[in-house]
C-alpha positions in Angstrom: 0.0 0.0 0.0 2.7 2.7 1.1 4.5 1.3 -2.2 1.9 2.4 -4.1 1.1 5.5 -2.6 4.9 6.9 -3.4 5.3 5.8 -6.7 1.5 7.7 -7.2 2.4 10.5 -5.9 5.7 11.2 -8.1 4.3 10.1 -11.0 1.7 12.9 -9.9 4.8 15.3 -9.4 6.5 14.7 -12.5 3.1 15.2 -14.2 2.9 18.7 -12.7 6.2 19.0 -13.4 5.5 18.5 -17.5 1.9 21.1 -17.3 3.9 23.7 -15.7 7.1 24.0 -18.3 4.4 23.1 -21.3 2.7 26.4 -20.3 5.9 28.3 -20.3 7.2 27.6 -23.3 3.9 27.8 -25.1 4.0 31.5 -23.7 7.2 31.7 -25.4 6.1 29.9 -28.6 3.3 32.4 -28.8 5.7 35.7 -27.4 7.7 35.1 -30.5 5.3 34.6 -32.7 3.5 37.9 -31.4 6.7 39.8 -32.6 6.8 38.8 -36.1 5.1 41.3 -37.8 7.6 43.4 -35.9 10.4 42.0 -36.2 11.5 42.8 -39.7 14.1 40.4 -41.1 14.2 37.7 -38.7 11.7 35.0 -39.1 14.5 33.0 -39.1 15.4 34.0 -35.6 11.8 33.6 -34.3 11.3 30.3 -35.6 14.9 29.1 -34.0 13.2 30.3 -31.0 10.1 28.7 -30.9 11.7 25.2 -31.9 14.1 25.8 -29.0 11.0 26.2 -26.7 9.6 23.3 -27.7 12.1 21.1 -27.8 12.8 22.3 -23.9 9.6 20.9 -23.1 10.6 17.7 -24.9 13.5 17.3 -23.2 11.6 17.4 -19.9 9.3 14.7 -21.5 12.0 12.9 -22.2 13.1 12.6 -19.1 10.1 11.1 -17.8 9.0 8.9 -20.8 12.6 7.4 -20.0 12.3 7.0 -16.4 8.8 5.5 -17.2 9.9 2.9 -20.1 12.8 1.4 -17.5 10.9 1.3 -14.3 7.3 1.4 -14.7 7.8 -1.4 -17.9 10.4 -3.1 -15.5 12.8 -3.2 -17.8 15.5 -2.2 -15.1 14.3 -5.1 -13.1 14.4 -7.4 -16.4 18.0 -6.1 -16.9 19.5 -7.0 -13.7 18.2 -10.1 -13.5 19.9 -11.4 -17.2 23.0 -10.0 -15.9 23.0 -11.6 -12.1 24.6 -14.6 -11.6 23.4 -17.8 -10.1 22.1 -18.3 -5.9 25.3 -18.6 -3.2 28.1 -16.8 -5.5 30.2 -14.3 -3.4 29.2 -10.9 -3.2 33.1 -10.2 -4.7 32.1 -12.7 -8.0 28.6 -10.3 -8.3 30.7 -7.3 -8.8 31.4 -8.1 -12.5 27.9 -9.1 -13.4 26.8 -5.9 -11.8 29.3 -3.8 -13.8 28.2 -5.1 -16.7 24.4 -4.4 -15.5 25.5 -0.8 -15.6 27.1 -0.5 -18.3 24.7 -2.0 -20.7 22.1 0.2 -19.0 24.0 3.4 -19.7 24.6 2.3 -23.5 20.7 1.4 -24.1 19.8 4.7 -22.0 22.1 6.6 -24.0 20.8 5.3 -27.0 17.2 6.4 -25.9 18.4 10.2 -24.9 19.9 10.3 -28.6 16.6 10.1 -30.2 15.7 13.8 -28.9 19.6 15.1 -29.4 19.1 13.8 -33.0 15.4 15.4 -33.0 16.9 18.8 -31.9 19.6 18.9 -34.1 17.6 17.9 -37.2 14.4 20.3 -36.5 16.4 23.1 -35.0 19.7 23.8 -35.5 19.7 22.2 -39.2 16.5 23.5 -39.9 17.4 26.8 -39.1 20.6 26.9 -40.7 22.7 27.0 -37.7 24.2 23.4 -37.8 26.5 22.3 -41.2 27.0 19.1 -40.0 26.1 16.3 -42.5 24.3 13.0 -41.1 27.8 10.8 -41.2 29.2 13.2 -38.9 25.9 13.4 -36.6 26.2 9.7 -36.3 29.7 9.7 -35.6 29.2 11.9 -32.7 26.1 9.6 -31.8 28.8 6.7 -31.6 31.5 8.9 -29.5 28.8 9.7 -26.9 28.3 6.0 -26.6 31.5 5.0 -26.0 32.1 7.9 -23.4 29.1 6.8 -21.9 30.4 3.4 -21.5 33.7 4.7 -20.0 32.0 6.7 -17.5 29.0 4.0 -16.5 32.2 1.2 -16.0 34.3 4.1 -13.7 31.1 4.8 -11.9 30.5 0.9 -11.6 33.7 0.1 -10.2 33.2 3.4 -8.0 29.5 3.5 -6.9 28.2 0.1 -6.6 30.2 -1.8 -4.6 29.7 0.2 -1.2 25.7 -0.5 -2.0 26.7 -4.4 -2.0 29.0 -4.7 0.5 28.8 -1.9 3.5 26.2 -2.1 5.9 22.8 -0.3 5.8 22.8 3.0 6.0 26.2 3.6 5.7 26.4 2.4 1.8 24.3 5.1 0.1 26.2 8.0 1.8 29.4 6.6 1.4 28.4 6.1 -2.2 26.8 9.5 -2.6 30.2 10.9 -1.3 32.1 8.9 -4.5 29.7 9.6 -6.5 30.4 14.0 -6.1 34.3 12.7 -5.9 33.3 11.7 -9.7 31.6 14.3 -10.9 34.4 16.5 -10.0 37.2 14.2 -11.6 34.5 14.3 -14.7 35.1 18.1 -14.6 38.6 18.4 -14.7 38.8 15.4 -17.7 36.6 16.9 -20.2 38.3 19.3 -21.6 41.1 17.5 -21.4 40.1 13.9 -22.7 35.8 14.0 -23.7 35.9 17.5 -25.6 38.9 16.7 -27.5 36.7 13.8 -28.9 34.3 16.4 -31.0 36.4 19.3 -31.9 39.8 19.9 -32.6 42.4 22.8 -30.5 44.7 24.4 -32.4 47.0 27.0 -30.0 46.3 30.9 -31.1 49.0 32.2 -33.2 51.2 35.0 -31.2 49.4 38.5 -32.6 47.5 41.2 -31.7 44.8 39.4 -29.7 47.1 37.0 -27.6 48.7 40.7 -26.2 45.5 42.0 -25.6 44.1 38.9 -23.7 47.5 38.3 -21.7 47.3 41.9 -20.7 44.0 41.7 -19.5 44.3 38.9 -17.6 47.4 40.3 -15.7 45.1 43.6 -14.7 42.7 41.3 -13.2 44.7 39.0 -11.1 45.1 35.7 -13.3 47.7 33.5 -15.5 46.7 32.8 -18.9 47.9 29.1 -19.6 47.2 29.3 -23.0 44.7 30.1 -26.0 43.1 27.6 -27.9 40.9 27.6 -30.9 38.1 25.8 -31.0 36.6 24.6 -34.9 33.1 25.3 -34.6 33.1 26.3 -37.7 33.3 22.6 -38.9 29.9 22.0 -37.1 28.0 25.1 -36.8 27.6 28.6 -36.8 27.4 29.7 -33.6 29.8 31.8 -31.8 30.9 31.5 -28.1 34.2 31.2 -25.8 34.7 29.6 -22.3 37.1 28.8 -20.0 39.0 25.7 -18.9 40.9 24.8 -16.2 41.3 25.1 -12.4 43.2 27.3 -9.8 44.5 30.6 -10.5 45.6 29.3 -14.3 43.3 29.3 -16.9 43.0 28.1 -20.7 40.9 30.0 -22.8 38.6 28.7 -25.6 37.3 30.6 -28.7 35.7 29.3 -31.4 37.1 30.6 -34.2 33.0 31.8 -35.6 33.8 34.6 -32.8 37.0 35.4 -33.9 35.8 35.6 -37.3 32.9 37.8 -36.5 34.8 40.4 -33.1 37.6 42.8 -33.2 40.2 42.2 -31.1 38.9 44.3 -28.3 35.8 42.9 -28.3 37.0 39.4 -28.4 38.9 40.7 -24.8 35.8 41.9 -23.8 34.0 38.6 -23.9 37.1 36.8 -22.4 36.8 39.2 -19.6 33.5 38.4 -18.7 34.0 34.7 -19.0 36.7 35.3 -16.7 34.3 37.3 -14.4 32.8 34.1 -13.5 35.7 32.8 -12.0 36.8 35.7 -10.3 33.5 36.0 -9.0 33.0 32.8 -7.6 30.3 31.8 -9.6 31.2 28.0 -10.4 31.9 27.2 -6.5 28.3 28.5 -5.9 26.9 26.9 -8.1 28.3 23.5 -8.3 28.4 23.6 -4.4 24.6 24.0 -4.2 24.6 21.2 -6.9 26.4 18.8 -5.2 24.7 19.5 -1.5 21.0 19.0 -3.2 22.1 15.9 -5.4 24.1 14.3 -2.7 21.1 14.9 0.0 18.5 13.9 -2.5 20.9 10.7 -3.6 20.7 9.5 -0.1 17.4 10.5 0.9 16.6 8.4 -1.9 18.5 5.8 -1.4 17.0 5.7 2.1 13.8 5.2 1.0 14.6 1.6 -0.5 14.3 -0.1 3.4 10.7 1.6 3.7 9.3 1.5 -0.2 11.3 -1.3 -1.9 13.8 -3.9 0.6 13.2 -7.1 -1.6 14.9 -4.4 -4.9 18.8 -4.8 -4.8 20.7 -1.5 -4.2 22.3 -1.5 -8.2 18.6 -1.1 -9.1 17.5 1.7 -6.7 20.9 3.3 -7.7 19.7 4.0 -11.4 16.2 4.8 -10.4 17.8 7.7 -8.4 19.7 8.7 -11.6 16.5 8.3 -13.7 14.4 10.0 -11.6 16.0 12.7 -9.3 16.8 15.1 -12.5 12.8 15.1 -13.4 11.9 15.5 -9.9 13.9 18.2 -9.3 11.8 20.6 -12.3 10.9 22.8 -9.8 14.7 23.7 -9.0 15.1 24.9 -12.3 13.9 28.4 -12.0 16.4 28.5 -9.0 19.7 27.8 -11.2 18.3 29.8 -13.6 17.9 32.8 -11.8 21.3 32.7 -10.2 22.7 32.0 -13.5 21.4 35.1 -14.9 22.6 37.1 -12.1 25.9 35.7 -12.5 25.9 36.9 -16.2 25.0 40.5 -14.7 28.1 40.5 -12.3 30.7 38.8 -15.3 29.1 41.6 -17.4 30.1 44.3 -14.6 33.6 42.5 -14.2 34.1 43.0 -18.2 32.9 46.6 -18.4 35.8 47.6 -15.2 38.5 45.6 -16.7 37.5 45.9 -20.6 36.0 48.5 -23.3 32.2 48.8 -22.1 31.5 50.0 -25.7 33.2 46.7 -26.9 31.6 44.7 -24.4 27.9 46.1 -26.1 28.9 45.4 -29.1 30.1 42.3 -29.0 26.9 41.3 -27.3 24.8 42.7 -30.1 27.1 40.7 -32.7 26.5 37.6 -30.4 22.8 38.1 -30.4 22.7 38.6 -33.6 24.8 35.1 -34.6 23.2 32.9 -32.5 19.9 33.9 -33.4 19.4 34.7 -29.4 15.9 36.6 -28.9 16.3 40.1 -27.5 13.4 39.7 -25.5 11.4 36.1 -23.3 8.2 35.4 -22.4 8.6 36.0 -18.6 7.8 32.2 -17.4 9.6 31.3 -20.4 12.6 33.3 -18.8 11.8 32.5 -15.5 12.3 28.8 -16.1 14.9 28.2 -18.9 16.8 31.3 -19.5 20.4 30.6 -18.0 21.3 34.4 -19.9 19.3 37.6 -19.4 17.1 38.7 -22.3 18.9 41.2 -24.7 17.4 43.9 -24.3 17.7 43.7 -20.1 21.0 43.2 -20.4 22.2 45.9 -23.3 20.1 48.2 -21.1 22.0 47.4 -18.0 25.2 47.5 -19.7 24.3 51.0 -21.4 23.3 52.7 -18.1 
């Protein structure tokens, strides 16, 4: 009965859950589509828009039809038991049967999230012209995020699963929540380094004008510049961006080389010096710190659940309900992270503007805008739940004043 009850009452959440973002992108959808008439020259923009919209609401679907097909179907259940080995084998001789479990449940879950990765890239970026990739080269990259997917379900096999099956209760989901932020920050550091490499190629920017400016600018503001890479977006698509890589007081940068092509050199130092702003300002300890507190509380909050919902279910099982269902049960988070994401982009834009041009700070934003076919203004529950970047026009204005 109290079995029941719980899984009835989350699969009431998560249908809230899917009401609630439909709503706010349809606001969107229909925002957009109010500014048309307006909006001379850029139907191309507003129907990148509304295809982004939707397909934010699909990934949220997504996530639940997948959670649904493995546990409600019990094909989780059906999964374990073709991998688990016969009565009276050793808990040290289950190991291996239960790595492989994981592992073929990341591949065949992977292959499953794919179908709306595919879906996006076909009916919105290539669609609106802002992917060039051809389909031997989508399903290439289909077949790299399998195999990384592999790699990481083994390490997190080998790390995660065996305190569940051999430390006592309740001791084996905290000491496997701990491992399991221990590995999300070792998956941090390694891909840039190993995972990202995979998809694009680096190429070192050539001593000039640029490198001066950004070395320069990083000495005013307190940091090291390792190096400069390139990145060849171009290859893949037409959008323009830069980030940072790296821990501790050194730092790589990363442009692709659609900005370079597009920015001066002072704007291109402009948007490294806000990108910078968000280390300087602390951003990425806040926000992966609240990360890690709510996914290692809800881990083993979860996890303790098992004795009172499910005790017959082995721990490997409950494991990868968690990691099904804790990101679709956490939708109402979302406008959280994305209002302290937004105000982060307000402080790294106040960062740029003391340590770079504000004039080419503005105009590099426009030029961005303008690129990626970013909207200059949101729906506000649109913008409330998904919008990680203020609108446009909030954040020329704030810039201009």
């Amino acid at each position: 009965m109290l079995e029941g009850v719980f899984w009835g009452a989350i699969a009431t959440w998560l249908l809230v859950g899917l009401i609630v973002e439909g709503l706010a992108c349809l606001e969107q959808w229909r925002h957009l589509a109010a500014q048309a008439t307006g909006w001379s020259g850029a139907s191309t923009a507003i129907r990148y828009g509304q295809r982004r919209a939707l397909f934010q609401w699909f990934s949220a679907v997504e996530k639940t039809a997948r959670a649904a097909l493995w546990l409600v179907s019990g094909a989780l259940v059906f999964l374990y038991d073709t991998f688990l080995p016969g009565a009276g084998v050793p808990v040290v001789s289950v190991l291996p049967h239960v790595t492989g479990f994981v592992v073929t449940f990341a591949l065949c879950d992977q292959l499953l999230r794919e179908v709306v990765l595919i879906g996006r890239w076909y009916w919105v970026e290539r669609a609106c012209g802002m992917s060039i990739m051809a389909w031997p080269a989508v399903l290439a990259d289909t077949l790299r995020r399998l195999l990384t997917q592999a790699v990481i379900a083994l390490a997190a096999a080998c790390a995660l699963v065996w305190p569940l099956m051999i430390v006592g209760w309740p001791w084996q989901w905290l000491l496997s929540g701990v491992l399991l932020l221990a590995g999300s920050a070792v998956l941090y550091w390694v891909r840039p380094q190993l995972i990202e490499p995979l998809f694009h190629r680096f190429t070192v920017l050539a001593p000039g004008e640029l490198r001066e400016r950004l070395n320069a600018m990083m000495h005013r503001c307190g940091a090291e510049l390792d190096n400069v890479l390139v990145m060849d977006t171009s290859r893949r698509s037409r959008l323009a961006n830069a980030h940072f890589a790296g821990l501790g007081r050194r730092k790589r940068v990363v442009l692709s080389d659609t900005l370079i092509e597009r920015l001066s050199p002072a704007e291109l130092e402009a948007v490294v010096a806000h990108e910078l702003g968000h280390f300087r300002c602390g951003h990425l300890h806040r926000y992966y710190g609240l990360q890690a507190v709510m996914l290692l509380s809800g881990y083993v909050v979860f996890g303790l659940l098992q004795s009172t919902m499910a005790p017959e279910t082995t721990p490997a099982v409950w494991a990868l309900s968690a990691y099904l269902l804790l990101p679709a049960l956490a939708w109402p988070m979302k406008p959280v992270f994305a209002y302290m994401r937004r105000q982060y982009e307000y402080e790294a834009d106040a960062f740029a503007a003391r340590y770079a041009q504000r004039s080419a700070l503005i105009s590099a934003l426009k030029q961005l805008l303008s690129a990626n076919l970013g909207a200059a203004t949101m729906a506000t529950n649109y913008a409330r739940y998904y919008a990680t970047h203020p609108p446009g026009d909030i954040r020329l204005e704030r810039l201009q004043n």
